[in-house]
Backbone as CSV, one residue per row, in Angstrom:
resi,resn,N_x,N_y,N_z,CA_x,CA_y,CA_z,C_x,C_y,C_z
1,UNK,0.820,-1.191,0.000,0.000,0.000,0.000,0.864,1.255,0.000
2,UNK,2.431,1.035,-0.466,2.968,2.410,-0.527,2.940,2.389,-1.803
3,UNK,3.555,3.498,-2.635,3.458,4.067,-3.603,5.046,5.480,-3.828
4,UNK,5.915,4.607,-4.529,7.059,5.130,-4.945,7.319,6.116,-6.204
5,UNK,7.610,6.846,-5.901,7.454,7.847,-7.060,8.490,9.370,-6.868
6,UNK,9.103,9.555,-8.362,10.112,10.918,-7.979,9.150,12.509,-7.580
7,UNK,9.896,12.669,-6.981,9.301,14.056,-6.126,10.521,14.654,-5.812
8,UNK,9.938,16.216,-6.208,11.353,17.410,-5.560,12.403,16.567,-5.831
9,UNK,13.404,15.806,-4.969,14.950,15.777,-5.477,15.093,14.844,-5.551
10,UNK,14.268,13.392,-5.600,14.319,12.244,-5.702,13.700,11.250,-5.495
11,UNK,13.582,9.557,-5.665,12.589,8.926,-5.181,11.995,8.965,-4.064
12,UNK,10.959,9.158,-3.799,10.200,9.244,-2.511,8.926,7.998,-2.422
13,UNK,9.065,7.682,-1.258,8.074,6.397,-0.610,7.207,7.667,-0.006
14,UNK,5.597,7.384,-0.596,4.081,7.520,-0.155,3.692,6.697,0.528
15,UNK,2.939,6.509,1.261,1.786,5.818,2.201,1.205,6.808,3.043
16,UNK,-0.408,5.966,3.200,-0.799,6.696,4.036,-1.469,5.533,5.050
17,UNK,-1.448,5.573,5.975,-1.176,4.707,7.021,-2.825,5.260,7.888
18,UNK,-3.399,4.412,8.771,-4.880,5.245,9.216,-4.226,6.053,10.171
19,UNK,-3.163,7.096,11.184,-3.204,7.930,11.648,-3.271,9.250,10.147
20,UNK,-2.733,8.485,9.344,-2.398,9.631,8.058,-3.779,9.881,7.616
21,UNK,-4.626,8.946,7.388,-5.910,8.807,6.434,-6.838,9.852,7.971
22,UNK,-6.487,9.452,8.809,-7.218,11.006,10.105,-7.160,12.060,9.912
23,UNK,-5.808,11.925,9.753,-5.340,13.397,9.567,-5.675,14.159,8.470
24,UNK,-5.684,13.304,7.396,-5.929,13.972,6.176,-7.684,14.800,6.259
25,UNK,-8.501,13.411,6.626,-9.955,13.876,7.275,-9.883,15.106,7.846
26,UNK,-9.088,15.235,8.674,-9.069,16.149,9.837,-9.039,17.282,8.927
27,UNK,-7.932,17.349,7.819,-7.447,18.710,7.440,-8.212,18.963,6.311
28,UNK,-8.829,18.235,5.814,-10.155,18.331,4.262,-11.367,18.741,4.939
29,UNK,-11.443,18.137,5.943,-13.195,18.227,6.516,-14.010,17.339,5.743
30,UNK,-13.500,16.044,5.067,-14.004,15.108,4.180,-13.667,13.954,5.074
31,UNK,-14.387,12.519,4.571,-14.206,11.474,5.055,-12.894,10.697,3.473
32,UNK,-12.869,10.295,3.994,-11.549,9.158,3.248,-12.182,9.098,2.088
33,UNK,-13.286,8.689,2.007,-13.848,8.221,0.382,-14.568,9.218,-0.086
34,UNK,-14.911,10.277,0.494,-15.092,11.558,-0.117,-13.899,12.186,-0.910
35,UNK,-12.887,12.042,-0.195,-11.757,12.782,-1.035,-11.511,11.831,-1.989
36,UNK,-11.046,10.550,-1.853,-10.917,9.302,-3.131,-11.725,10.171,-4.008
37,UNK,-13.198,9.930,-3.692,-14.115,10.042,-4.937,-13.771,11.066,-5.829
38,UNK,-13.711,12.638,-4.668,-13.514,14.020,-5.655,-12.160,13.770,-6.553
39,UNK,-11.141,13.242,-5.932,-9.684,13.242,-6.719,-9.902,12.417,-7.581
40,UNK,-10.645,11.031,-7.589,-10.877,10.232,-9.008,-11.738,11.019,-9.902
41,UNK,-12.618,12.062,-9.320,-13.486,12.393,-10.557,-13.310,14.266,-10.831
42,UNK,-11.928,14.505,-10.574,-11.566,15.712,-10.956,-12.563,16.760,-10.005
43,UNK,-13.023,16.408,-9.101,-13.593,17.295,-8.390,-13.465,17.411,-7.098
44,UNK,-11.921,17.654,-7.138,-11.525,18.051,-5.865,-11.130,19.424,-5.161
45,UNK,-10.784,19.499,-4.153,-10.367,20.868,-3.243,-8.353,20.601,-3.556
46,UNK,-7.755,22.034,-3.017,-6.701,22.134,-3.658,-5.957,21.410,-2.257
47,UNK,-6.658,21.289,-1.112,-6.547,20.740,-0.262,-6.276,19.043,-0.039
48,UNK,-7.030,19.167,-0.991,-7.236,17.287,-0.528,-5.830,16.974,-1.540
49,UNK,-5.628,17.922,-2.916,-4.496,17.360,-3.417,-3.101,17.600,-2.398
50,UNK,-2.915,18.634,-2.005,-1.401,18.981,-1.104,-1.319,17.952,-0.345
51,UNK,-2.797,18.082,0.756,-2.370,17.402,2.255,-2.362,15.861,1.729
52,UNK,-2.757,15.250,1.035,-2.349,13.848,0.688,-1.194,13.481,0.436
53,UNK,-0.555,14.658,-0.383,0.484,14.525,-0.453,1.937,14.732,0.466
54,UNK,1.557,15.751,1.243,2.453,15.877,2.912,1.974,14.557,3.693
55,UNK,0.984,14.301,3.837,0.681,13.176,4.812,1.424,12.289,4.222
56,UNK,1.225,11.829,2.935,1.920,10.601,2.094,3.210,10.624,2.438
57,UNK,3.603,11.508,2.600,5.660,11.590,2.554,5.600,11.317,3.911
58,UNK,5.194,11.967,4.952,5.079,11.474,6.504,4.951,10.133,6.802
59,UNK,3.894,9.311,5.641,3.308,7.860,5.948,4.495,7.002,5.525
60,UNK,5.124,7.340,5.083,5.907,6.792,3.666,7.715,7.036,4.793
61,UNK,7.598,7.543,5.969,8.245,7.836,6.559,9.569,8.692,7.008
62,UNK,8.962,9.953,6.395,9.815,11.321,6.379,9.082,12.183,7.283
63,UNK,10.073,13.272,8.216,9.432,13.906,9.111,8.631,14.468,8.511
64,UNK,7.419,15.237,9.731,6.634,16.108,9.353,7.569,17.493,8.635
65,UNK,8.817,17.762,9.002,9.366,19.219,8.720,9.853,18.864,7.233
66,UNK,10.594,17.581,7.180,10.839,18.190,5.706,9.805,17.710,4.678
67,UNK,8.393,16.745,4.879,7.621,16.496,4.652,6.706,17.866,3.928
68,UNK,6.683,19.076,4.912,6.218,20.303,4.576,7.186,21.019,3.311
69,UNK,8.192,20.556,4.101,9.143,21.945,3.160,9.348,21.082,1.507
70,UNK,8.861,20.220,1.547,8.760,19.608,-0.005,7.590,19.911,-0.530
71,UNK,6.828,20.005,0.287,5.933,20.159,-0.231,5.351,21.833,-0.684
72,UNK,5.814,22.625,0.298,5.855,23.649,-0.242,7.031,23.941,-1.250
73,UNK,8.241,23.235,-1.376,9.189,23.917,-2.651,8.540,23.207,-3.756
74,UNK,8.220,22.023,-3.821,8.279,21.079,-4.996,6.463,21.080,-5.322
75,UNK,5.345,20.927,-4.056,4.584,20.503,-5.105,2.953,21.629,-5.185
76,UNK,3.320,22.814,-4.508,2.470,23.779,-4.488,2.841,24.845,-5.741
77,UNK,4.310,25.060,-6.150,4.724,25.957,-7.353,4.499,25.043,-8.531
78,UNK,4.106,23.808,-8.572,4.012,23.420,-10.048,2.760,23.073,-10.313
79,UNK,2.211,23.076,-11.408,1.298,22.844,-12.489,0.465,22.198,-11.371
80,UNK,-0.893,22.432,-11.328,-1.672,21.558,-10.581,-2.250,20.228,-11.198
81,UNK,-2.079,20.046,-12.395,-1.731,18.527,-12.767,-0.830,17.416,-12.309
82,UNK,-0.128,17.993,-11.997,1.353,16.956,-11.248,1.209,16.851,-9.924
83,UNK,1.025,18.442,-9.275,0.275,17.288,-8.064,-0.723,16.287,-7.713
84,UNK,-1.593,16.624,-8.969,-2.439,15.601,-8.858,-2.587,14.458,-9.431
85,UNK,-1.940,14.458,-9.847,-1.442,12.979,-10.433,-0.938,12.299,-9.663
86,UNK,0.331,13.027,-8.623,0.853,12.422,-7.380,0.027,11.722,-6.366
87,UNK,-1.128,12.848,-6.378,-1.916,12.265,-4.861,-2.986,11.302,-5.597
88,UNK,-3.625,10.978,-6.464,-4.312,10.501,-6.986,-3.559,9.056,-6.816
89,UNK,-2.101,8.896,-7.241,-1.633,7.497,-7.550,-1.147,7.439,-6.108
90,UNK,-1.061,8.141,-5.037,-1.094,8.121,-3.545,-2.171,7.461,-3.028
91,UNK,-3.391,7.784,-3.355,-4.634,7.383,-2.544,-4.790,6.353,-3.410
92,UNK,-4.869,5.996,-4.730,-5.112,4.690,-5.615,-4.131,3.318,-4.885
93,UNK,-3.154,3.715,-4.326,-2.188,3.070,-3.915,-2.922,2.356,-2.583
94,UNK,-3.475,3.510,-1.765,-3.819,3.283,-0.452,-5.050,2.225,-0.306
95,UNK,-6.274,2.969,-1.773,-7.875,2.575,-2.014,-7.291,1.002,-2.247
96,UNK,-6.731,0.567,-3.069,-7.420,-0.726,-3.825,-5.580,-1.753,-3.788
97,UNK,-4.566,-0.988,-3.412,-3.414,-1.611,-2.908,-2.594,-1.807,-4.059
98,UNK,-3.317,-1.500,-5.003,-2.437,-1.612,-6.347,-1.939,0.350,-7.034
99,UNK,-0.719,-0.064,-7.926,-0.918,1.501,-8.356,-2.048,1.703,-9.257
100,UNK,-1.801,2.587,-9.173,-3.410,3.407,-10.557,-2.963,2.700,-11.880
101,UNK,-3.807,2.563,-12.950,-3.699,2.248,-13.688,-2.586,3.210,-15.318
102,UNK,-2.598,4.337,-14.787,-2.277,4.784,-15.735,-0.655,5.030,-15.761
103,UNK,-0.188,4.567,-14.223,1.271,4.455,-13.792,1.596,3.092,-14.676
104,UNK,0.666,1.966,-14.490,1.174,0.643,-14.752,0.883,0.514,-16.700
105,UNK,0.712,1.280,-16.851,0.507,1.436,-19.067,1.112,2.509,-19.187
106,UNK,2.133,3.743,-18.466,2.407,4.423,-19.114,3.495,3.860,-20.436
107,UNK,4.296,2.971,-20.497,5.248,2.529,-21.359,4.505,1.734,-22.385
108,UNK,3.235,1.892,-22.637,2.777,0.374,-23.431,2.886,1.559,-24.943
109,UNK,2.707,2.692,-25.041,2.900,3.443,-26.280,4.520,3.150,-26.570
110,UNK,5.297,3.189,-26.209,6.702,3.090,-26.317,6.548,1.237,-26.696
111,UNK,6.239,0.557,-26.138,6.301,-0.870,-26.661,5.534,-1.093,-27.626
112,UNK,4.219,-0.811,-28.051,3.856,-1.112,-29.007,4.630,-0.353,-30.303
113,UNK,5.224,1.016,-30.638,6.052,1.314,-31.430,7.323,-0.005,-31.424
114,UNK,7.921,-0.560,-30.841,8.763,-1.292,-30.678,8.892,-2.932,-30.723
115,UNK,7.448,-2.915,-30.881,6.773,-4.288,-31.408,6.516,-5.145,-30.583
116,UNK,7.193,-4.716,-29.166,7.174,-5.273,-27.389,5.866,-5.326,-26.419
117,UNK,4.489,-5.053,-27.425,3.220,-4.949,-26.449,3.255,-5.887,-25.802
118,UNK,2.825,-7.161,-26.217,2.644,-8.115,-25.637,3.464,-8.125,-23.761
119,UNK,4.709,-7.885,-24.286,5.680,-8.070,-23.227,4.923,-7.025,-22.362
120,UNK,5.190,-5.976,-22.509,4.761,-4.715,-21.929,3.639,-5.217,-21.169
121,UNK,2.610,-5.376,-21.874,1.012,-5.549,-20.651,0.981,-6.867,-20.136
122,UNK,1.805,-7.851,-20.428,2.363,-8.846,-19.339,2.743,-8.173,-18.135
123,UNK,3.574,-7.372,-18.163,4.939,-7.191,-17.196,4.177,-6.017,-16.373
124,UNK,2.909,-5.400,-17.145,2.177,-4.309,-16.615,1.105,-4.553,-15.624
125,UNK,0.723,-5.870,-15.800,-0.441,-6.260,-15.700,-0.049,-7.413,-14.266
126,UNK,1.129,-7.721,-14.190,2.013,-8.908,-13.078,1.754,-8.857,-12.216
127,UNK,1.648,-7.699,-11.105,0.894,-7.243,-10.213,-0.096,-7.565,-9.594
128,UNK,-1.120,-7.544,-10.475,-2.165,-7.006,-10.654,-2.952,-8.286,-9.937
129,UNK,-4.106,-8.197,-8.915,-4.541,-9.868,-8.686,-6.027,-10.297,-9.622
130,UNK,-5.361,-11.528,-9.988,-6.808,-11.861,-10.904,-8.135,-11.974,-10.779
């Protein structure tokens, strides 16, 4: 249920753990699957994207201080697509234990040019429980 991914200066481990999934409540004023829902269906608060993402780095086991200060250098100044993509494959990670789907096919355009699909949504799909 973590979820690895580059952030600010390097790979970073996500999770959100249930003191994290409180907290996050706490700081949205949403329940857990309220925020899931809005972030899966683009109708979220700018809130639910950040603090998922500070909590995640906390869960994932980085202090709260530099937990913040990444989050304010790295993921409040950029494009609000990227953070949300982050917290989205954060909470997808957390919801259903697998990554999101669009982490596990991003390479299948690159393999099918290369004649490697097959391989590709094997190796994409490995994971995944039947």
């Amino acid at each position: 249920m973590k979820h690895v991914a580059f952030f600010g200066d390097g790979e970073k481990t996500f999770a959100l753990p249930s003191d994290q999934i409180q907290e996050l409540e706490r700081k949205t004023g949403a329940a857990i699957g309220a925020i899931y829902t809005r972030v899966m269906t683009g109708q979220f608060q700018y809130a639910d994207i950040i603090e998922t993402i500070r909590l995640g780095l906390i869960g994932g086991g980085m202090s709260p201080k530099d937990a913040h200060e990444l989050v304010e250098a790295y993921a409040r100044p950029t494009p609000i697509i990227e953070a949300f993509q982050l917290a989205a494959d954060i909470l997808e990670a957390r919801w259903s234990g697998t990554p999101a789907i669009s982490e596990t096919v991003s390479d299948l355009p690159q393999a099918a040019a290369t004649g490697d699909l097959a391989a590709a949504i094997r190796e994409a799909y490995a994971d995944v429980p039947a």
